[in-house]
N, C-alpha and C positions, 0 to 999 in steps of 0.2 A: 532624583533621577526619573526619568517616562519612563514609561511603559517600555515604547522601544527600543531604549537604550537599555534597560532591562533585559529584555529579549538576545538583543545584539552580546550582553555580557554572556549569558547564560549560552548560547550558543557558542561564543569563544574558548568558555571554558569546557564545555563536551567535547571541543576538538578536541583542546587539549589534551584531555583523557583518556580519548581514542589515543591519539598520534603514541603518550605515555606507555597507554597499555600497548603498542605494538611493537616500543621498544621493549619493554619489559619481557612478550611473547618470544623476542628475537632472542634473548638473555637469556631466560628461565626456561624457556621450551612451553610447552603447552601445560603447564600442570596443572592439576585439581585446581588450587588456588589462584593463578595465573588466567585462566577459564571462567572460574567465578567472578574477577572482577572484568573480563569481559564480555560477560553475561550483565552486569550491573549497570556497567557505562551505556552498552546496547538499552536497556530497557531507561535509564534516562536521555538517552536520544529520540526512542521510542516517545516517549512522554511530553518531549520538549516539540517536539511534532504535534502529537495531540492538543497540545495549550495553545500553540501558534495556528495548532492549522495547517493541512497539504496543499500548497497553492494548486500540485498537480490535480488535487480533487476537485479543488473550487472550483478550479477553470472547467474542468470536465461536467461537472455541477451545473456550471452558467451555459455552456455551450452544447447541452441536451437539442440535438434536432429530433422535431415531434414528426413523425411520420404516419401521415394520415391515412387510413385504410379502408377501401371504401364497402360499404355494405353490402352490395350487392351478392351475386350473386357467382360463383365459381365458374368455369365453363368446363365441365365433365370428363372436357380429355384430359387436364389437368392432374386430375388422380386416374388415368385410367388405367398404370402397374402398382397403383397403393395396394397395401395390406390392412385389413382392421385388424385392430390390436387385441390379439386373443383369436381369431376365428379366423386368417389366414385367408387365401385368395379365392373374389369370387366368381 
């Protein structure tokens, strides 16, 4: 098997478990135990994420605009109702 198809299994099967435990939620009601294994499946989804990767991150990752700020210098009236911090208005 590849990798991907790996990937592809393993995401199959967390649905599934999800989909499972919502039946199960609907049946049994919320209970301690019921809770627990949706706390479980959550944290192997959680994880199946981590191994693959958030695409939403990566993309956000790649498409960083750098926003250049230039050195100079302020023009005065810009702060002229600032406050410093600690020592209030002067």
């Amino acid at each position: 098997m590849t990798e991907h198809h790996d990937l592809a299994s393993a995401r199959a099967a967390v649905g599934e478990l999800q989909r499972v435990v919502r039946a199960l939620t609907a049946e049994h009601g919320d209970s301690i135990d019921v809770h627990r294994l949706a706390v479980d499946v959550s944290r192997l989804s959680d994880d199946l994420r981590l191994i693959v990767g958030d695409d939403a991150l990566q993309r956000a990752a790649e498409s960083r605009e750098v926003i250049l700020v230039p050195d100079g210098d302020y023009p005065p009236e810009l702060f002229s109702d600032a406050h410093d911090e600690g020592i209030g208005r002067r």
